[in-house]
TIBABA-148301 format. One record per residue (C-alpha): residue number from 1; residue in three letters; y, z negated, x. Coordinates in steps of 0.02 Angstrom, whole numbers. Layout:
<recs>
 num residuo      v      w      u
 NUM     ALA      Y      Z      X
...
</recs>
This chain:
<recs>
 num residuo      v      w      u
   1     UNK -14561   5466   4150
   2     UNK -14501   5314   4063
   3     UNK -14647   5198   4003
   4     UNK -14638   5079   3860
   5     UNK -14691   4894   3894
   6     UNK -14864   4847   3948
   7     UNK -14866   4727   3813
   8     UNK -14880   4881   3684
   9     UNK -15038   4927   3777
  10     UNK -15108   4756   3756
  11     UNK -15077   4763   3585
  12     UNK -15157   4911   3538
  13     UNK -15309   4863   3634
  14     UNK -15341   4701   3557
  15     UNK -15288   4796   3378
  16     UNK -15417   4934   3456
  17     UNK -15544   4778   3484
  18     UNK -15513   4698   3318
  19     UNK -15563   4853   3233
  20     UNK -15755   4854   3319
  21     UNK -15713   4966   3461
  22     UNK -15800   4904   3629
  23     UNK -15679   4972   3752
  24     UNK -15527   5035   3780
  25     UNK -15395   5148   3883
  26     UNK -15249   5256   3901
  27     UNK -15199   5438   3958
  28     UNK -15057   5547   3987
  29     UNK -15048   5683   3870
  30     UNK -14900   5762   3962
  31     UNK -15027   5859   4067
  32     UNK -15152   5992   4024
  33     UNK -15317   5960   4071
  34     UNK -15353   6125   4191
  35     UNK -15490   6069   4282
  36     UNK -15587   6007   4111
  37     UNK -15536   6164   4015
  38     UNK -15590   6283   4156
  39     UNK -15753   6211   4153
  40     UNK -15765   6236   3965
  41     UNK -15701   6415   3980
  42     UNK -15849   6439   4090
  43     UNK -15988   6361   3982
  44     UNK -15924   6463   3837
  45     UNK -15910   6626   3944
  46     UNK -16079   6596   3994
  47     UNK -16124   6576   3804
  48     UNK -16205   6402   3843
  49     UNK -16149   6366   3675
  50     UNK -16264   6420   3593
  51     UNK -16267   6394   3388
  52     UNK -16147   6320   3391
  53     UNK -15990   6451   3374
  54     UNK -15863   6326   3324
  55     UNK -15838   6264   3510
  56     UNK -15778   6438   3541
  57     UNK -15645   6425   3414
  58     UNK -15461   6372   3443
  59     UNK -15500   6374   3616
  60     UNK -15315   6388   3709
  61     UNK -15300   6223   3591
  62     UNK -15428   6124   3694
  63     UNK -15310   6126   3863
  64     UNK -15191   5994   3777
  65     UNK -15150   5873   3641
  66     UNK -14972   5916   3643
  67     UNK -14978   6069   3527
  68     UNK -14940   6100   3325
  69     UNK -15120   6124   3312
  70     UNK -15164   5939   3365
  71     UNK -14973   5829   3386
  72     UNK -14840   5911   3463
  73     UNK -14728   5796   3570
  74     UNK -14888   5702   3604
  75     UNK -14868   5590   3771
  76     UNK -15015   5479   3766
  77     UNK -15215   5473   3706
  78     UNK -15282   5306   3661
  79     UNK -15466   5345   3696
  80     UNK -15581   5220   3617
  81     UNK -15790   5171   3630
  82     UNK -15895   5107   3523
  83     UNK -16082   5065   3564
  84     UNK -16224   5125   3456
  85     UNK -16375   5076   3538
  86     UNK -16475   4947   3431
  87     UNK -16624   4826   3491
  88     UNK -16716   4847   3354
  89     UNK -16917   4827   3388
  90     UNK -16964   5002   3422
  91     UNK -17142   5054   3336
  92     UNK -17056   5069   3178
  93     UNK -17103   5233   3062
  94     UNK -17009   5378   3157
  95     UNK -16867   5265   3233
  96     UNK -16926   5326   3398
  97     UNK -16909   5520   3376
  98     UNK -16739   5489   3312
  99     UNK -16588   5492   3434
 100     UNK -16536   5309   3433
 101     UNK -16335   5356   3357
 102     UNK -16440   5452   3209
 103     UNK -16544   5295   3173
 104     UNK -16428   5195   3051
 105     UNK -16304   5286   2936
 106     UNK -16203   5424   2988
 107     UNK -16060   5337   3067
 108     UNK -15920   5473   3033
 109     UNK -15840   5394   2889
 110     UNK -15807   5212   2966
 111     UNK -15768   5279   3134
 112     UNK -15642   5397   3046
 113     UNK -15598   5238   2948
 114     UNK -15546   5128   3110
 115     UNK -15460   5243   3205
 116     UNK -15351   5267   3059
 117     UNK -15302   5109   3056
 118     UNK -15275   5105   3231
 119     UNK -15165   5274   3226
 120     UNK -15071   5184   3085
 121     UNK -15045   5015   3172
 122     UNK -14983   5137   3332
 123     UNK -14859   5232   3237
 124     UNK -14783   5067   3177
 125     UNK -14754   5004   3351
 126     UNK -14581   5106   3337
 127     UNK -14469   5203   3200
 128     UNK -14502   5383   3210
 129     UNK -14667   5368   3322
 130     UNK -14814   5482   3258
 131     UNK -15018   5453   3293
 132     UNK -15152   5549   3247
 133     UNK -15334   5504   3244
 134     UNK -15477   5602   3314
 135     UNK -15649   5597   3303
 136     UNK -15765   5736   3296
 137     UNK -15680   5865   3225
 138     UNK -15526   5940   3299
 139     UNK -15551   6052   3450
 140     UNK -15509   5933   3598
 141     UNK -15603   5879   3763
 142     UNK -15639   5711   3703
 143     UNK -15759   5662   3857
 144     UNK -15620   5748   3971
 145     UNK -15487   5634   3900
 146     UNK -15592   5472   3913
 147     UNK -15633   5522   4084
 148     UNK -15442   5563   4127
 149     UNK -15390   5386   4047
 150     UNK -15500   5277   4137
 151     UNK -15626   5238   3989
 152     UNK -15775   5294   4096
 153     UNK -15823   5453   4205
 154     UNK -15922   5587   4156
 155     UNK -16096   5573   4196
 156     UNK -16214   5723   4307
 157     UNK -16303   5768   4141
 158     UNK -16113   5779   4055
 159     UNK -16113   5601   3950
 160     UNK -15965   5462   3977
 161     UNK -16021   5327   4058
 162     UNK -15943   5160   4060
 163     UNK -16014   5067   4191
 164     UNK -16067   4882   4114
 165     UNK -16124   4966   3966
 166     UNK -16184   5131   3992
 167     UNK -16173   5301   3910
 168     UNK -16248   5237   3705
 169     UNK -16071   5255   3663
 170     UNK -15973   5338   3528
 171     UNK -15796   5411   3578
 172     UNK -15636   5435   3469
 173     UNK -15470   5483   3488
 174     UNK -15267   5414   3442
 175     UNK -15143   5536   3499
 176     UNK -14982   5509   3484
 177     UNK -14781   5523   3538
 178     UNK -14781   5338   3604
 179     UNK -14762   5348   3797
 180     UNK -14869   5201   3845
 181     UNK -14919   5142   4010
 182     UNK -15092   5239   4060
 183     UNK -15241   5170   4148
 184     UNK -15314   5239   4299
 185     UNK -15460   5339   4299
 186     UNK -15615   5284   4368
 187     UNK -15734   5378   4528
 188     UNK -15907   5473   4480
 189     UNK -16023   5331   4543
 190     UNK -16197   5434   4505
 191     UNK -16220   5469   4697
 192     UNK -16394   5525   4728
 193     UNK -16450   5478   4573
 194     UNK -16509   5632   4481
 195     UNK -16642   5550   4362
 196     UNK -16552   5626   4209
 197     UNK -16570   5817   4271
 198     UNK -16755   5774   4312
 199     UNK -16787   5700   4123
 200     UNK -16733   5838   4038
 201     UNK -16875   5889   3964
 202     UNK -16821   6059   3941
 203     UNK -16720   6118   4083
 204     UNK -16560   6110   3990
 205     UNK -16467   6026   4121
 206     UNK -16477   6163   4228
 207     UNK -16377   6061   4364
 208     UNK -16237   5923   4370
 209     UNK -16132   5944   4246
 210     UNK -16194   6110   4195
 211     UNK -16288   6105   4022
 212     UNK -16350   6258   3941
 213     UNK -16348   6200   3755
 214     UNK -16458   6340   3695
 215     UNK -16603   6257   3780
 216     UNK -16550   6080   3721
 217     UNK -16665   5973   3602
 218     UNK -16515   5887   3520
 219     UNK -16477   6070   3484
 220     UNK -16607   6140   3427
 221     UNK -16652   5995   3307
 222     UNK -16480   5977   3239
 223     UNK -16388   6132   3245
 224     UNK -16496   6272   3262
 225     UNK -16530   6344   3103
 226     UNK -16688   6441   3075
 227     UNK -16838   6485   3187
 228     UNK -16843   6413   3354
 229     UNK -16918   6515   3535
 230     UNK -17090   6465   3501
 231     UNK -17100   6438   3694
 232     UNK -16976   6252   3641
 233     UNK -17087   6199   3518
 234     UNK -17223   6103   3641
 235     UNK -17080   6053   3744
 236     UNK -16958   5966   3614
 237     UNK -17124   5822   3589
 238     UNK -17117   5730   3432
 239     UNK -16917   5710   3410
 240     UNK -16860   5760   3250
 241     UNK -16691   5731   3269
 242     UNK -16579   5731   3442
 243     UNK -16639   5663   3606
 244     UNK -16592   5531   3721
 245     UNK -16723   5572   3846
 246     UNK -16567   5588   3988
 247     UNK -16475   5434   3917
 248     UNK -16633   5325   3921
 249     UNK -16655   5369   4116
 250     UNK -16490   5336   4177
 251     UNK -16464   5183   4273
 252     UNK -16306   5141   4168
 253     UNK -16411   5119   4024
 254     UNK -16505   4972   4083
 255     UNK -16374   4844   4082
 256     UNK -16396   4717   3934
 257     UNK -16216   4769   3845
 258     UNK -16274   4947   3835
 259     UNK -16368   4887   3677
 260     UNK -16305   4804   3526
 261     UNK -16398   4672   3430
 262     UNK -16457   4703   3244
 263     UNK -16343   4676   3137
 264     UNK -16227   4832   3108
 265     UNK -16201   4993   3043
 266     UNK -16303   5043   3176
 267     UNK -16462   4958   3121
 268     UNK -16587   5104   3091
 269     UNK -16605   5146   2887
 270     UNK -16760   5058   2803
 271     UNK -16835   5250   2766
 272     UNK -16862   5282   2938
 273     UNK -16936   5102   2964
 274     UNK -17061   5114   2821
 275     UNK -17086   5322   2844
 276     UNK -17235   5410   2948
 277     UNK -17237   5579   2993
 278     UNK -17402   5601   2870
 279     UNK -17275   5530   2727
 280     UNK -17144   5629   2755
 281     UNK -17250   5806   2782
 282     UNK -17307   5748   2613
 283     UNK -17127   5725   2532
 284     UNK -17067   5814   2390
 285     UNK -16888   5919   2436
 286     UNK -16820   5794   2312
 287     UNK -16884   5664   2392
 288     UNK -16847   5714   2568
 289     UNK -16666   5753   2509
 290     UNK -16664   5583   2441
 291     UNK -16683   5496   2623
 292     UNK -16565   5611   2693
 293     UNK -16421   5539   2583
 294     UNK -16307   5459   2703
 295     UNK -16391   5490   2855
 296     UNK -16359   5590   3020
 297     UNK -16507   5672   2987
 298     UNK -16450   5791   2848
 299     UNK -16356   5884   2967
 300     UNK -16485   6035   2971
 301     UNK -16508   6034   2804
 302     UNK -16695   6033   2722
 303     UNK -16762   6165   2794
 304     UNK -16714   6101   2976
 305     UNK -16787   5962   2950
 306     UNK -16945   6035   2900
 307     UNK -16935   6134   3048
 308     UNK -16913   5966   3140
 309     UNK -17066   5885   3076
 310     UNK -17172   6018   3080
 311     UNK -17141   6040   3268
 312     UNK -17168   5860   3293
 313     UNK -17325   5855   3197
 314     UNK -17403   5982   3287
 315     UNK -17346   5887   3473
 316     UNK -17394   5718   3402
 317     UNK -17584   5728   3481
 318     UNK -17638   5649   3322
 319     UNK -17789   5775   3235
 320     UNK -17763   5683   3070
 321     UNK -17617   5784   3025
 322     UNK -17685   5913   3025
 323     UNK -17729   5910   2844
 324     UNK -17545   5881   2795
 325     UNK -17474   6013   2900
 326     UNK -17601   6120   2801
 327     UNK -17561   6038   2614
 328     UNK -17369   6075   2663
 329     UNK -17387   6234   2733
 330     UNK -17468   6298   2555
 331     UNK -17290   6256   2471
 332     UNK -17154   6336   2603
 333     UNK -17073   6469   2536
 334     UNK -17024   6514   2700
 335     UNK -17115   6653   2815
 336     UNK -17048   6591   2960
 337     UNK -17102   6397   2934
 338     UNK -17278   6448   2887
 339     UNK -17262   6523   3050
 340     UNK -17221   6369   3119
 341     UNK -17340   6255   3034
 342     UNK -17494   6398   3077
 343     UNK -17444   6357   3263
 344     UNK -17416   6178   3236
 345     UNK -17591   6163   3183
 346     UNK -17653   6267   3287
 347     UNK -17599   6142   3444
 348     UNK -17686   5991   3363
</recs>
């Protein structure tokens, strides 16, 4: 295969830089990605899934990029990073039972927003070219194509990891028709470590590389909808949203660049600063819906997030709230949340 210039590639990583992404690299589309997609077939199969029913859709789609469905004629992905992780003090209202990406606001729309520009600034490279940016929600193997282009390699508890700064990383996607010089990918470097299969504090990462998403906190919190396994509830602690308790064990994580400085769109929202637990089981729907507005967090909608703080509550160890699980119990609608607040209590 013919390659274009390397200066192309330079160009569309410092473009890529410009734009706030922390890394970049580049991989051959030409080539399905069988090893990945068997793997997926298998966690599917398995119904690891979980909830979460849209990874089972489209799924011949997810073997390549070069398709209708995602760019046909595609020859190269332009995988890109961007870190999340903030240093803000911790201590801070809930901060800390909120996975750290979910902290500030809800980083879709100016993710989407810069890899737009960087698909457009691609396509213009040369007359007829096409790009198309990806983040989130077309049905492709993002962490497989990072992996495959050199960005990082995929962790034992199934994150990208970029060695010098770590796995707090968000990952997006340029495919497009441009043939452009691909970087090499990099070796799994884990060895012995297994610290992230040990932290799990649920047994979700049933082995390397093998997560069963049904038993997941980020999961449960975020997509399951409805009652929980009461068995989960003691386990998930006081998180009300996500988890990071495999990130925040992995070596990887405890260089300096794996955290940002304050100072971004990252920076957690002022709501969860200044909010308790005890203020927020106290919280009006209106008023909870309020501090959802542009947030990760309204993901599960207001009844998961009851759910969420209810279960935290009751694994918080603190007797004084007690009285507000009670207060909020006496307004749920809800059979199944009463439920949950009666055994809340009942483990303070």
């Amino acid at each position: 295969m013919h390659y274009l210039a390397f200066t192309m590639r330079d160009a569309i990583r410092a473009r890529a830089i410009e734009l706030g992404f922390d890394a970049v690299a580049v991989a051959r589309a030409d080539a399905p990605l069988d090893e990945a997609y068997a793997r997926y077939e298998a966690f599917i199969d398995a119904g690891m899934h979980g909830p979460m029913g849209y990874l089972a859709d489209h799924r011949d789609v997810r073997r390549s990029v070069s398709t209708p469905a995602i760019l046909d004629g595609a020859r190269s992905v332009i995988c890109v990073a961007r870190r999340y992780a903030n240093r803000t003090a911790s201590g801070q209202g809930v901060v800390d039972h909120i996975a750290r990406y979910a902290r500030g606001r809800d980083y879709h729309g100016f993710l989407r927003g810069s890899l737009r520009k960087l698909a457009d600034f691609v396509a213009s490279m040369k007359p007829g070219a096409q790009a198309r940016a990806l983040c989130d929600t077309a049905p492709v193997l993002e962490r497989a194509w990072a992996a495959r282009a050199g960005l990082g390699f995929i962790g034992k508890n199934g994150m990208l990891i970029l060695p010098g700064m770590g796995s707090y990383v968000l990952l997006g996607e340029v495919v497009t028709t441009l043939a452009i010089e691909p970087d090499r990918p990099q070796p799994q470097r884990c060895g012995a470590c297994d610290s992230c299969l040990k932290a799990c504090p649920t047994g979700a990462l049933v082995r390397a590389h093998i997560l069963d998403a049904r038993k997941c906190i980020s999961t449960l919190t975020i997509e399951q909808r409805g009652a929980w396994d009461p068995a989960f509830e003691s386990q998930v602690g006081p998180r009300i949203f996500g988890c990071d308790a495999c990130l925040e064990v992995c070596p990887f994580n405890a260089s300096p660049r794996a955290q940002i400085p304050e100072g971004s769109a990252f920076d957690p929202l002022a709501q969860w600063r200044q909010a308790s637990l005890a203020y927020l089981l106290a919280a009006t729907p209106d008023v909870l819906s309020g501090m959802l507005v542009g947030s990760p967090l309204r993901r599960p909608g207001i009844d998961g997030v009851l759910r969420n703080l209810i279960v935290a509550a009751g694994n918080s160890g603190d007797p004084g709230l007690r009285e507000g699980l009670g207060r909020l119990r006496g307004r749920l609608a809800d059979g199944w949340l009463r439920e949950a607040a009666d055994r809340a209590i009942g483990r303070l």
